[in-house]
Every structure is written in C-alpha cells, then in structure tokens.
NURO-362563 format. One record per residue (C-alpha): residue in three letters; x negated, y negated, z; residue number from 1. Coordinates in pm, whole numbers. Layout:
// NURO-362563
+-----+--------+--------+--------+-----+
!  aa !     xx !     yy !     zz !   i !
+-----+--------+--------+--------+-----+
! ala !      X !      Y !      Z ! NUM !
...
+-----+--------+--------+--------+-----+
//
This chain:
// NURO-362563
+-----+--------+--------+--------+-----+
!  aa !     xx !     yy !     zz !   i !
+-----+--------+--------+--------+-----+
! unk !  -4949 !  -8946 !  -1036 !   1 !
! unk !  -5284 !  -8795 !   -935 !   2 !
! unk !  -5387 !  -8641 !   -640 !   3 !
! unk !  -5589 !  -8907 !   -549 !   4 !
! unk !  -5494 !  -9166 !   -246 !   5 !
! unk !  -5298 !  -9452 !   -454 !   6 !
! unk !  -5259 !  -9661 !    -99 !   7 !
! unk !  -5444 !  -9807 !    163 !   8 !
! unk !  -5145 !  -9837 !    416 !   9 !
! unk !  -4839 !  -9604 !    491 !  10 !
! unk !  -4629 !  -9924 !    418 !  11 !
! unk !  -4779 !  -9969 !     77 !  12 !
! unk !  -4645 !  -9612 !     19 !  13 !
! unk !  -4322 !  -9654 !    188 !  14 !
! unk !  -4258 !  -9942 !     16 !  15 !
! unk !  -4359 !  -9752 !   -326 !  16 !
! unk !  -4156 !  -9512 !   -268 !  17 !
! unk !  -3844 !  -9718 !   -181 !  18 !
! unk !  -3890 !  -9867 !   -542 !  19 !
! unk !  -3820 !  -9540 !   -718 !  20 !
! unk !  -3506 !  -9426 !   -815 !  21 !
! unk !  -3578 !  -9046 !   -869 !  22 !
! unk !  -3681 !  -9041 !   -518 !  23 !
! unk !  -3389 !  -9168 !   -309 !  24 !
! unk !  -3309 !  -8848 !   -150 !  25 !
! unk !  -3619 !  -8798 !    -11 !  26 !
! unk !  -3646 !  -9190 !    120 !  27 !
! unk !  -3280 !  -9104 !    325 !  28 !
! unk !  -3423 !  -8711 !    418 !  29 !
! unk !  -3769 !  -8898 !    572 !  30 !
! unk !  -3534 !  -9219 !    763 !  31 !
! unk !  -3737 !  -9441 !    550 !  32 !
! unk !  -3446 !  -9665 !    401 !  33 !
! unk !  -3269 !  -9970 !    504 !  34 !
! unk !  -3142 ! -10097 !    731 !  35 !
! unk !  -3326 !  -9901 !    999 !  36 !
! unk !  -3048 !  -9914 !   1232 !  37 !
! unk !  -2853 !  -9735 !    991 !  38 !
! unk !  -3145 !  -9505 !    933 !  39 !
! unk !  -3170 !  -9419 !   1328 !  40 !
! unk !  -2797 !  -9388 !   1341 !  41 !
! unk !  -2747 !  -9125 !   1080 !  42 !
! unk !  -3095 !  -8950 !   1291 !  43 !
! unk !  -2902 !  -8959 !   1605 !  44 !
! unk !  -2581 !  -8802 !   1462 !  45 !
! unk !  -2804 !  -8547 !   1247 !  46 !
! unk !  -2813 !  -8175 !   1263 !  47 !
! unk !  -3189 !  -8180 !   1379 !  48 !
! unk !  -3085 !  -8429 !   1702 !  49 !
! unk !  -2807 !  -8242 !   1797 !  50 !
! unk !  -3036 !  -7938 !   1833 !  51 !
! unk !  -3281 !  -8137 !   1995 !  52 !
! unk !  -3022 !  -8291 !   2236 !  53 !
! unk !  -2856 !  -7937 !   2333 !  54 !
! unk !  -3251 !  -7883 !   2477 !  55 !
! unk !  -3226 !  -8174 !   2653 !  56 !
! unk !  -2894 !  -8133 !   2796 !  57 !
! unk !  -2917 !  -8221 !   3180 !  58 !
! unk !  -3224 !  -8391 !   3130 !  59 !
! unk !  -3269 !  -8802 !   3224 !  60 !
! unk !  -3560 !  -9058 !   3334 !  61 !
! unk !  -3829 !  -9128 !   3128 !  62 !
! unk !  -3908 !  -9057 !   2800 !  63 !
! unk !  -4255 !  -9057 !   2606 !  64 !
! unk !  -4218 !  -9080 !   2211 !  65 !
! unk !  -4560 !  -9005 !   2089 !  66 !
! unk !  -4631 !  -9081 !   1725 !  67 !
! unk !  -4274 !  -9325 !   1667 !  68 !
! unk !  -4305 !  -9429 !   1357 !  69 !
! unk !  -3983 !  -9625 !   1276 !  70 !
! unk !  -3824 !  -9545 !   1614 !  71 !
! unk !  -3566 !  -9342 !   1506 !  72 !
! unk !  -3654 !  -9050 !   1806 !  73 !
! unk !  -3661 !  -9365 !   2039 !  74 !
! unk !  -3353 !  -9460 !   1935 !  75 !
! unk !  -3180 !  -9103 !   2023 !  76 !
! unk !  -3398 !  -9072 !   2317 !  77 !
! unk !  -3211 !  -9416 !   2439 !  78 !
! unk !  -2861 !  -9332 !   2315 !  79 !
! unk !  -2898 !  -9012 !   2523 !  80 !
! unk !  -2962 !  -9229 !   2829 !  81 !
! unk !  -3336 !  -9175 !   2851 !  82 !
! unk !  -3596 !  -9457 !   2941 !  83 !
! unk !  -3822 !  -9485 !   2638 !  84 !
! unk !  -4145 !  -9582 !   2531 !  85 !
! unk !  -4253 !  -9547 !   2202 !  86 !
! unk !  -4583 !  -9527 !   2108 !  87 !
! unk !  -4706 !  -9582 !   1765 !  88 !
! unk !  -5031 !  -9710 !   1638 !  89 !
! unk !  -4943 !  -9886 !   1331 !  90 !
! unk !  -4818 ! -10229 !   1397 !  91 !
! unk !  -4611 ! -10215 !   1059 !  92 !
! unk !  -4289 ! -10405 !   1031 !  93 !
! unk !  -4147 ! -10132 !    788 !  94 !
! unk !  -4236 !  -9795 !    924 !  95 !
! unk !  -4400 !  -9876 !   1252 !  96 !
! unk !  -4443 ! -10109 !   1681 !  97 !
! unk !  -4258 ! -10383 !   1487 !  98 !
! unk !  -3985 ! -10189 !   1342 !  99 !
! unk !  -3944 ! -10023 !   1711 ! 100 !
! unk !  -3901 ! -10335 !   1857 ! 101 !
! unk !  -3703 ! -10498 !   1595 ! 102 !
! unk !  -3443 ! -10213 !   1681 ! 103 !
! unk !  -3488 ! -10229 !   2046 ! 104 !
! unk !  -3388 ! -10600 !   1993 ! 105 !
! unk !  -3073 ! -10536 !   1733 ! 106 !
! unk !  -2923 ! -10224 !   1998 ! 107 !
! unk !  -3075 ! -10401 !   2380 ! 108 !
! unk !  -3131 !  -9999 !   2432 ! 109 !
! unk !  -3410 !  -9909 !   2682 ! 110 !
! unk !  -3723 !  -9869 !   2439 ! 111 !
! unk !  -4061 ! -10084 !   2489 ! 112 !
! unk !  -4334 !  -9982 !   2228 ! 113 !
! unk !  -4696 !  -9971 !   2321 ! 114 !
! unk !  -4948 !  -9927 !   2026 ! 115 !
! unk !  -5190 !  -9675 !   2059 ! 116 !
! unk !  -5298 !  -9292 !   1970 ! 117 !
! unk !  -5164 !  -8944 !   2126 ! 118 !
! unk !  -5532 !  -8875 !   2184 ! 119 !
! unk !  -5552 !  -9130 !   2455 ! 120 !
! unk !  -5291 !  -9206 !   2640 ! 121 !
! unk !  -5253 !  -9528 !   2798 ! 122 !
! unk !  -5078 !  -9406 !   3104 ! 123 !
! unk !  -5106 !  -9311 !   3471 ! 124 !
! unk !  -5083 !  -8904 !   3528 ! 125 !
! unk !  -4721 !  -8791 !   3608 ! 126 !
! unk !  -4556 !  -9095 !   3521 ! 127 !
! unk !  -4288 !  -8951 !   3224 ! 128 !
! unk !  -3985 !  -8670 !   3204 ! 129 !
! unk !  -3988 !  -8635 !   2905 ! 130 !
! unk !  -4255 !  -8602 !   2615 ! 131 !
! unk !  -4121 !  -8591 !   2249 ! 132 !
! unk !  -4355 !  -8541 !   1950 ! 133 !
! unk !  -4176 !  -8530 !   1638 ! 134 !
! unk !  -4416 !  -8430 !   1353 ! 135 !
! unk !  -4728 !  -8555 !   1556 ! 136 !
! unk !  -4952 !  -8291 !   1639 ! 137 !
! unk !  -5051 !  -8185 !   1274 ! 138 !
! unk !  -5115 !  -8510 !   1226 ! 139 !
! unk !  -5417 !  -8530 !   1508 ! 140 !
! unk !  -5795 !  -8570 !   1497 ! 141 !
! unk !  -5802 !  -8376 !   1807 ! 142 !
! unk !  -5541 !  -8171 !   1865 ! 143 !
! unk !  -5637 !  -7990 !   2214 ! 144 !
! unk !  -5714 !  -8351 !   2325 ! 145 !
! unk !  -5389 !  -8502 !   2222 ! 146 !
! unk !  -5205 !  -8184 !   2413 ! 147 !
! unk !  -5389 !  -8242 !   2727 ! 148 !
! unk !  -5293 !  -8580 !   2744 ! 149 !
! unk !  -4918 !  -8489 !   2684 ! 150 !
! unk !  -4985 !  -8267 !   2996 ! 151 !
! unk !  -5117 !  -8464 !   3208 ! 152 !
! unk !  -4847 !  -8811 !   3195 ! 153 !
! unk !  -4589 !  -8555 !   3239 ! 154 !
! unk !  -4445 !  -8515 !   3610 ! 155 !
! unk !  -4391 !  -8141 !   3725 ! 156 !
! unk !  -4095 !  -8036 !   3594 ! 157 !
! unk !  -4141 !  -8223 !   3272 ! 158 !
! unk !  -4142 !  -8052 !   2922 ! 159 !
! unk !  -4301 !  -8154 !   2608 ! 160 !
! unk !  -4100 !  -8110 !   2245 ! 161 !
! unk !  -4334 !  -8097 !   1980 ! 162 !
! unk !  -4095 !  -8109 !   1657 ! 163 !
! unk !  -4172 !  -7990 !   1317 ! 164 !
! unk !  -4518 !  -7853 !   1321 ! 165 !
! unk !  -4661 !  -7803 !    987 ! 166 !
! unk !  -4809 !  -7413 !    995 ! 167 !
! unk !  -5014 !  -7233 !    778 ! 168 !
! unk !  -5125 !  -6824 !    779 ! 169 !
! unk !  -5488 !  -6902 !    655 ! 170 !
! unk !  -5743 !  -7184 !    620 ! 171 !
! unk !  -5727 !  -7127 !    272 ! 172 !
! unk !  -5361 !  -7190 !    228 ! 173 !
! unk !  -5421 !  -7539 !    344 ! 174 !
! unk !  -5480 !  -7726 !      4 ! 175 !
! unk !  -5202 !  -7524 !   -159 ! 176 !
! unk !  -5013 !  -7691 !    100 ! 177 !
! unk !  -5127 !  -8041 !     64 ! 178 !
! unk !  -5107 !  -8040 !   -286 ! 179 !
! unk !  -4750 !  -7970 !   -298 ! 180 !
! unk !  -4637 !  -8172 !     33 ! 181 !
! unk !  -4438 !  -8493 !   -169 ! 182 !
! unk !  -4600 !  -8745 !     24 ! 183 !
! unk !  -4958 !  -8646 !     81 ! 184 !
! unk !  -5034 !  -8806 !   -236 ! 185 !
! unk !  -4947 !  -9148 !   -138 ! 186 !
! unk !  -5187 !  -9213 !    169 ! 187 !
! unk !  -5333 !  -8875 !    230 ! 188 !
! unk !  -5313 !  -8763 !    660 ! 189 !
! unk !  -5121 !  -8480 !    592 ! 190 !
! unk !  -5256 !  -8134 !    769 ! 191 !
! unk !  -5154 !  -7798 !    903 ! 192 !
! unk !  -5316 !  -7582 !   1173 ! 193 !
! unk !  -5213 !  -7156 !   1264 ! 194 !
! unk !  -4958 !  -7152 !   1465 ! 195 !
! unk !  -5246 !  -6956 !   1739 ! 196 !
! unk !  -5399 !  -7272 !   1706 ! 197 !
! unk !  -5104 !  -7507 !   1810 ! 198 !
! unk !  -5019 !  -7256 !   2106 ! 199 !
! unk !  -5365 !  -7207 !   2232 ! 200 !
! unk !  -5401 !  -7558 !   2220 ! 201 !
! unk !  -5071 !  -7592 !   2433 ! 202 !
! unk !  -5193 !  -7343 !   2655 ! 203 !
! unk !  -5522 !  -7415 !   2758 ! 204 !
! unk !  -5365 !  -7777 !   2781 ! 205 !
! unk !  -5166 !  -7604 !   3083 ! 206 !
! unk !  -4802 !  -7585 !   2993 ! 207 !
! unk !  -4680 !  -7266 !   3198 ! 208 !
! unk !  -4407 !  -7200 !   2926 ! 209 !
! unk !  -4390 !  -7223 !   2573 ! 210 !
! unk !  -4080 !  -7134 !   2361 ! 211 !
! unk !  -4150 !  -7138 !   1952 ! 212 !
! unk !  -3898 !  -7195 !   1765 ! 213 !
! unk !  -3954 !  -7053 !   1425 ! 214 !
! unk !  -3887 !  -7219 !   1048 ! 215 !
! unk !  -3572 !  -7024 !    996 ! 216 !
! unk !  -3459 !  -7039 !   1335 ! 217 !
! unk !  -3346 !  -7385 !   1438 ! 218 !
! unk !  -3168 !  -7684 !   1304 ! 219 !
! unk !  -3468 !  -7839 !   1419 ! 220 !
! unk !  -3688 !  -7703 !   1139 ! 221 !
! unk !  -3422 !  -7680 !    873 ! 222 !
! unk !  -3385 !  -7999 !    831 ! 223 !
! unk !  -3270 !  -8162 !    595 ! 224 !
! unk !  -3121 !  -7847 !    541 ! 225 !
! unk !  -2822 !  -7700 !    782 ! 226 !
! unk !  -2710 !  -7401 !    808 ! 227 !
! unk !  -2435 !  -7434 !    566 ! 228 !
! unk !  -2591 !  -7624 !    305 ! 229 !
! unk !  -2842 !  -7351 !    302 ! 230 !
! unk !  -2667 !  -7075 !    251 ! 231 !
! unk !  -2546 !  -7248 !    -48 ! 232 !
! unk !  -2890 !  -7378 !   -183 ! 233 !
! unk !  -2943 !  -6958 !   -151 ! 234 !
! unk !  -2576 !  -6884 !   -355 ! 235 !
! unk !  -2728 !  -7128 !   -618 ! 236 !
! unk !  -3062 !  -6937 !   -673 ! 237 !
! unk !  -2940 !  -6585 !   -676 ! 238 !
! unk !  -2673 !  -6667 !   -924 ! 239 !
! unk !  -2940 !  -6794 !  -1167 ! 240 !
! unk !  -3123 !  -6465 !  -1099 ! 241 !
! unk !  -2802 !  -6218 !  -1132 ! 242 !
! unk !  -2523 !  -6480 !  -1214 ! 243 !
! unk !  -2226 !  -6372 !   -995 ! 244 !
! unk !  -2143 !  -6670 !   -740 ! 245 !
! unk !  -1834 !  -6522 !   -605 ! 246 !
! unk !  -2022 !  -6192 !   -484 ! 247 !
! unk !  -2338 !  -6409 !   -338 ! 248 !
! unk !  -2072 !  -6580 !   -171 ! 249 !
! unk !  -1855 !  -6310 !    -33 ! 250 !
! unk !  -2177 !  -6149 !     86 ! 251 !
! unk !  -2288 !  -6412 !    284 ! 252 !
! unk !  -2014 !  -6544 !    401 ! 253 !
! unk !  -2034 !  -6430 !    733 ! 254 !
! unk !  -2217 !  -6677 !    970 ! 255 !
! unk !  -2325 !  -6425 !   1188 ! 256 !
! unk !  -2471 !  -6165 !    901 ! 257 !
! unk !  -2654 !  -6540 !    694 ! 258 !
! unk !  -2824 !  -6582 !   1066 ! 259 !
! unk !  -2919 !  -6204 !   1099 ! 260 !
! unk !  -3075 !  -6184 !    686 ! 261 !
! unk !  -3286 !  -6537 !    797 ! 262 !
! unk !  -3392 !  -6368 !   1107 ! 263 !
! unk !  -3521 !  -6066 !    876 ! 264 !
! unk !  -3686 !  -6327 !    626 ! 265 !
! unk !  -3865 !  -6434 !    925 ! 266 !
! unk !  -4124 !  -6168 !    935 ! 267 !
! unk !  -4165 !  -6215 !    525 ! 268 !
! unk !  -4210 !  -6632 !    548 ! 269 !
! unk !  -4563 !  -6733 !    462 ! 270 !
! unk !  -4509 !  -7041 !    320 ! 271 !
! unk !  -4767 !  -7275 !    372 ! 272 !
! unk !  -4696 !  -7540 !    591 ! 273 !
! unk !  -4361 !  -7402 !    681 ! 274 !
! unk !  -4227 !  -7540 !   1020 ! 275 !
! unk !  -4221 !  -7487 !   1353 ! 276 !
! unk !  -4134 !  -7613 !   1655 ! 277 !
! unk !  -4234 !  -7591 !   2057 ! 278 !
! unk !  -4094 !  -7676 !   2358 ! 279 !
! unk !  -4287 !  -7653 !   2641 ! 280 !
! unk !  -4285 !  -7663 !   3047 ! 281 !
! unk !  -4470 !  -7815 !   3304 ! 282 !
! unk !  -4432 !  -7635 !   3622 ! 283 !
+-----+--------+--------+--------+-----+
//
C-alpha cells in the first residue's frame, strides 16, 4: 500500500482493516473488533487499565473522557464507579458518539457522549474529577489550547491522565515515525511532539504536578505488551542473535533484575514516537 491517504473517514479504514486477515492482531491490540462490548470488556480487564485504575484508586465523581473513540475508557471509567462523559467528535457508528452510546445503552452504565473537540470544551470551569485522555494530545491542532481547557473544567483537586503520548527526540525523527506507525497510512492524523513540548504545554496550562511515566516504565505504555510477555519477545531476539534460550532465560528471570535492565534501557530509548504517559494535578 502507499503512503498516500487511501480513506476519507477513520471508519472507512477501520472497516478496511477489519477485512484483512494478516491484520487481526492489531484490530484486537487497537479495541477495534466486534462486538464492542466485548472489545471494552477485555480493555477494562487489560494490563494497561489495571495500571490506570491503581492511579485512580480512591478516586470517584465525575469523569471527562476526551478524545473516546469507541468508548472503551468510558466504559472502565463507569465500571470503576465514575460519572462519565465521553466526548468524541466523530459521530461514527463503528469507532465513534454512536458506538459510545450504543454501549451506554447495551451496559445502562453512567456514560452520556457529547460530540465535540479537546480544543474547546463545551463545559462550565470546575465542573469534572476526573480528566482522562487516552492517546489524545498528539493527536491536537493545538496542543497548549487543548491542555488549558483540560485545566480549567477540572475542580481543584482534580488530575488529568494523558495516556500514551506519542514522543519523539527531534523534529526530524517525525516522518521516520509516521512512516512506520501501521495505521498512519490509512487516514493520515498521526503526530508526535518532544516530550518538553507536552510538559511545557501542561505546565504553562497550570497543573502544579506532573508525574511522567516513561515508555519502559508502566503497563500503561507497554501495552499490548506486559511485563511478562516482554521479557519473552526479548528471550526470542537474543536467541536469534546468540542462540541459547535457556541462558537468556535464566538471566532474566528475575522480575526484579528484567525491571532494573528496562530502567537502564531507559536512558538509551530514542525510538521515535515511543510512549509516554502523564498524570497531572490540579491544586
């Protein structure tokens, strides 16, 4: 396929991409198959949501999820006894406001969708607990705009998750990044900003705190990888370098010392568009 836009809507690509059989995996990795209660289900019980939901532990009231898509943050949000709203431009049956509400429907969980764009928020200052952005802010026109209005609907006390962050080192890595991303090719949208760009803009938006969670670092990010599954993918590439499985395996056994060696591969990860994640405070 070229690298040339081959769709006009994300539901022409989602649709596409449904339709081909080398590409399951990634259709179940992205939530994107059917049905989409099933879908949100197997989102809620992942290892990204449980890392998620260990953030939000003590937290209740009401939730903004900015960006929804097919709803499958709303739905988690809801199961974990938040008051959602989701809001998500795209009126799409398949992959966006009428999916949402389809769901709300099918589960009666607490979830009304309003269609509209992070960068203006159609909501009274103060008004929300909870602000949830999963893979949103890479995706805005203006991205200092879209974090001051995240601010500002969030009551003191609030926080803000912004979820898998696409991040490059340089401007220059950008198209290196885009040409390899395995959906940009379908509708285009895809981007990636420096991470000093995604935490100035979270600054200067006025959140007092911000904790980055780095690629390597969180379940979050990993995803679809876990820990686990990982270490093997890692097992499987050194053998085919030096093949002997049982010693890649004996050395990283070890929890512990496979968490310590990603923590070192931390300061060597320039990947572009590598992810990262934020959680941020409102004081």
């Amino acid at each position: 396929m070229s690298g040339e836009r081959k769709f006009t809507t994300w539901e022409e690509a989602v649709v596409w991409l449904r339709n081909q059989p080398d590409q399951r995996q990634l259709v179940l990795d992205a939530f994107y198959d059917d049905p989409l209660i099933g879908a949100a289900e197997r989102y809620f019980q992942s290892s990204e949501w449980q890392a998620v939901a260990a953030l939000l532990a003590g937290r209740t009231g009401a939730a903004l999820d900015v960006g929804a898509g097919r709803g499958i943050a709303s739905y988690a949000l809801a199961r974990s006894g938040f008051a959602v709203t989701a809001l998500e431009p795209d009126h799409s049956a398949i992959v966006g406001a009428a999916a949402i509400r389809e769901l709300a429907a099918q589960t009666q969980l607490p979830i009304r969708v309003v269609e509209e764009f992070s960068e203006r928020l159609p909501f009274a200052d103060a008004i929300f607990d909870l602000v949830f952005a999963r893979a949103v802010l890479h995706h805005t026109r203006d991205l200092e705009g879209a974090c001051r209005e995240m601010f500002r609907v969030l009551r003191p006390g609030g926080m803000l998750i912004a979820a898998r962050e696409h991040v490059i080192t340089k401007e220059a890595d950008l198209p290196q990044f885009l040409a390899q991303h395995p959906l940009h090719h379908l509708y285009g949208g895809e981007h990636a900003f420096l991470l000093d760009r995604y935490t100035g803009a979270l600054t200067a938006a006025g959140f007092s705190a911000i904790d980055t969670l780095a690629p390597l670092q969180s379940p979050i990010n990993l995803f679809p990888y876990t820990l686990d599954t990982l270490r093997a993918a890692i097992v499987t590439k050194l053998t085919q370098k030096v093949p002997v499985a049982p010693l890649w395996r004996t050395a990283l056994a070890s929890r512990q010392v496979f968490v310590s060696l990603l923590s070192m591969a931390e300061r060597f990860d320039n990947r572009p568009g590598r992810l990262y994640s934020f959680v941020c405070h409102k004081a």
